[in-house]
Structure formats: structure tokens, C-alpha cells
C-alpha positions in Angstrom: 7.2 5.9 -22.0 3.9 3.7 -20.7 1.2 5.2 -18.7 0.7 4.0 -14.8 -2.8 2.2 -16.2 -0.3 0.6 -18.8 2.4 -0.3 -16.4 -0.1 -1.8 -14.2 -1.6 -4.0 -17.2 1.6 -5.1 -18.0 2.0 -6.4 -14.9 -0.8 -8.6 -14.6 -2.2 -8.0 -11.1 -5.7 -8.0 -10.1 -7.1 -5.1 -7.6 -9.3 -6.1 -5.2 -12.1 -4.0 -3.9 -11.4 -0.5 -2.6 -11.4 -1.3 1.3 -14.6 0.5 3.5 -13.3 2.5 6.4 -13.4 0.3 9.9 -14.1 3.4 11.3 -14.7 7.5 11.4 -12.6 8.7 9.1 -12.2 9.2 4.7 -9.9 6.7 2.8 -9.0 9.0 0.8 -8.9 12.8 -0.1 -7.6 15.4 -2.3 -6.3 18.1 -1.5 -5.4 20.5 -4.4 -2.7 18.9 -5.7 -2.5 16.4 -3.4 -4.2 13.5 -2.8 -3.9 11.5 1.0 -4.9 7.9 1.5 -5.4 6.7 5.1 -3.7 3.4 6.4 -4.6 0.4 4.1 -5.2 -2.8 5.2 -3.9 -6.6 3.2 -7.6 -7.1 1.2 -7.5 -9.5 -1.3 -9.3 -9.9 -4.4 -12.1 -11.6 -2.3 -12.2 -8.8 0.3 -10.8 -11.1 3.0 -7.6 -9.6 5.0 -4.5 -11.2 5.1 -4.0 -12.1 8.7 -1.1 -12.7 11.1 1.9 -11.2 12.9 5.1 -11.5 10.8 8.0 -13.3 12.7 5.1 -15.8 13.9 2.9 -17.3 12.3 4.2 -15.4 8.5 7.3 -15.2 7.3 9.2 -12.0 6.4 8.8 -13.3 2.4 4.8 -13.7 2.5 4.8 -10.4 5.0 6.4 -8.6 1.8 3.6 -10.0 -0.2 1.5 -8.6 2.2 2.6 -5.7 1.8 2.6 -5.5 -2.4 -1.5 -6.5 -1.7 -2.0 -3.2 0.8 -0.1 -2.1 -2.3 -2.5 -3.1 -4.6 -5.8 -2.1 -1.9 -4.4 1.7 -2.0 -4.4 1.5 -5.6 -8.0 0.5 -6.1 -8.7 3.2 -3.4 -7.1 5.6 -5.8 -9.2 4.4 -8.6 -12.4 4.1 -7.3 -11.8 8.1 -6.0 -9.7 10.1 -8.3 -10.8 7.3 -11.8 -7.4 6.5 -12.8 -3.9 5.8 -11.7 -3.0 8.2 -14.4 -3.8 10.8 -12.5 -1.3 10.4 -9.8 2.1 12.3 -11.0 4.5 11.0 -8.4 4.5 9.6 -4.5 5.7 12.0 -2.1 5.6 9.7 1.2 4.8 6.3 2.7 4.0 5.2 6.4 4.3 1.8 6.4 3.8 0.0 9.9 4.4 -4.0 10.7 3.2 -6.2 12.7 5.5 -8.4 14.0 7.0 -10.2 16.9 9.2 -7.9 18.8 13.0 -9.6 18.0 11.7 -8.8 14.1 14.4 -6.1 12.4 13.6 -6.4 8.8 10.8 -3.9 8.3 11.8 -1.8 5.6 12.2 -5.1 3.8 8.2 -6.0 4.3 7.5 -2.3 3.1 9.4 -2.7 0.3 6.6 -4.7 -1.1 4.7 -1.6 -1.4 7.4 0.7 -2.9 8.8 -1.6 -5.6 4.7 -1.9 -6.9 4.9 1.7 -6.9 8.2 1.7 -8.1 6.8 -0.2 -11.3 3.6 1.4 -11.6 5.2 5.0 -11.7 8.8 4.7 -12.4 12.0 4.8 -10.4 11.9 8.9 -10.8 7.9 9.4 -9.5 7.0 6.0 -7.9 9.8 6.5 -5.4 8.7 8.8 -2.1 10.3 9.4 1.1 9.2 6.6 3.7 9.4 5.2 6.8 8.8 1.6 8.0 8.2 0.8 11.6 7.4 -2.2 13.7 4.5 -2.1 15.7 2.7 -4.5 18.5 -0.4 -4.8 16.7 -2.8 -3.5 13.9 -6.6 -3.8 13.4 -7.7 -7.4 13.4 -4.6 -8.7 13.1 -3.1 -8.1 9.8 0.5 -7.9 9.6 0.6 -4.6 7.3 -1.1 -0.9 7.2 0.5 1.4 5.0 -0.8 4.8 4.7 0.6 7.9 1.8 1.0 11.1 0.3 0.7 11.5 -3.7 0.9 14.3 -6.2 -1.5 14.4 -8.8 -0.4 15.4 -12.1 
């Protein structure tokens, strides 16, 4: 059985820098055994945000690949913080929240961007949480995903 860090190599993604908070608050902290990120943003390898409300101006298949890159910005968060992916044992929860037009139904589909990385990074049995996905009006500065979580660490 692979490692996280080796189940994220295989997959061949890039991280992009672990997002600075936009305001008054930690990114991330541990807890005991538990380690919380705060909502995550769509930064990309440049450190630009994806931006844009999903049923307008991006559609629900680019929205889940916005979702895969807040994805991706929690897991630099994780290992700027705790030094390796490795050291996450399972997810417990996600928040995942959308921003979309207000006819769009389809949010747990966007979220699942999110989940199947985890999904692949950790396994079915450990990268696999409880979750919820909501719709929302708006997010900061206009980017059509925040997802927020709960992890164990092994």
C-alpha cells in the first residue's frame, strides 16, 4: 500500500503556494489529534484565484476543477504546517460551499472535486469524510469555491 506523499506523486499534480489568510484568523491548527484547516480558496500554482460564479460565467465541469485546486491549496496548507501529507491518517469532515447562480442544484457534484483528490491521496477507507455541499450567494472576491475540513493525524 502507497503513502499519501506517494499517491500524490503518482498523480502528477502540482501544489501551489499555501494560501495567506484574507483576514484574522489561522489556516490551519492542530489540535491533539486533530488538525482543522479554515475555508480554502481556488489558488493556482501562480497564486492567482480562480474566479467566477458557477452557473454564469463557469460551468459545473470547470467549477469541479475548481474545486480539485482548493483541493490541492488545502493540501499545500497541510504541508507547509504539519511537513507531510503522511501525517494526516484519515478526513473526518468537509464544508464545501459554492458559488453559484441561484437555479444551480448540482453542488455536491462541484465538491466532489475535492473528495475524489482526497479520495486518491488517502484511499476510499481514510480519504472519505462526512460532508456537506451548499450553494451560497457569494464568496470572497468572487471565487466560485471555499471548502473548509476536519483531519485526523495519524
Amino acid at each position: 500500500m502507497n503513502t499519501p506523499e506517494e499517491n500524490f506523486a503518482a498523480l502528477g499534480l502540482n501544489l501551489p503556494p499555501a494560501p495567506k489568510p484574507l483576514g484574522v484568523y489561522k489556516p490551519c491548527l492542530v489540535d491533539g489529534k486533530y488538525l482543522y484547516l479554515s475555508g480554502h480558496g481556488t489558488v493556482q500554482d501562480d497564486g492567482t484565484l480562480i474566479i467566477g460564479r458557477i452557473g454564469d460565467t463557469i460551468s459545473q465541469e470547470d467549477g469541479k476543477l475548481a474545486a480539485r485546486q482548493v483541493g490541492l491549496a488545502m493540501l499545500a496548507t497541510i504541508k507547509a504546517n504539519i511537513g507531510s501529507l503522511d501525517k494526516v491518517k484519515r478526513v473526518i469532515k468537509v464544508l464545501g460551499m459554492v458559488n453559484c447562480t441561484s437555479d444551480f442544484e448540482k453542488h455536491p457534484f462541484i465538491i466532489n472535486g475535492a473528495s475524489e483528490l482526497f479520495a486518491k491521496i488517502w484511499g476510499e477507507e481514510n480519504g472519505i469524510g462526512v460532508r456537506s455541499a451548499v450553494g451560497m450567494g457569494s464568496l470572497p472576491d468572487n471565487i466560485p469555491v471555499e471548502i473548509e475540513a476536519l483531519f485526523e493525524l495519524a
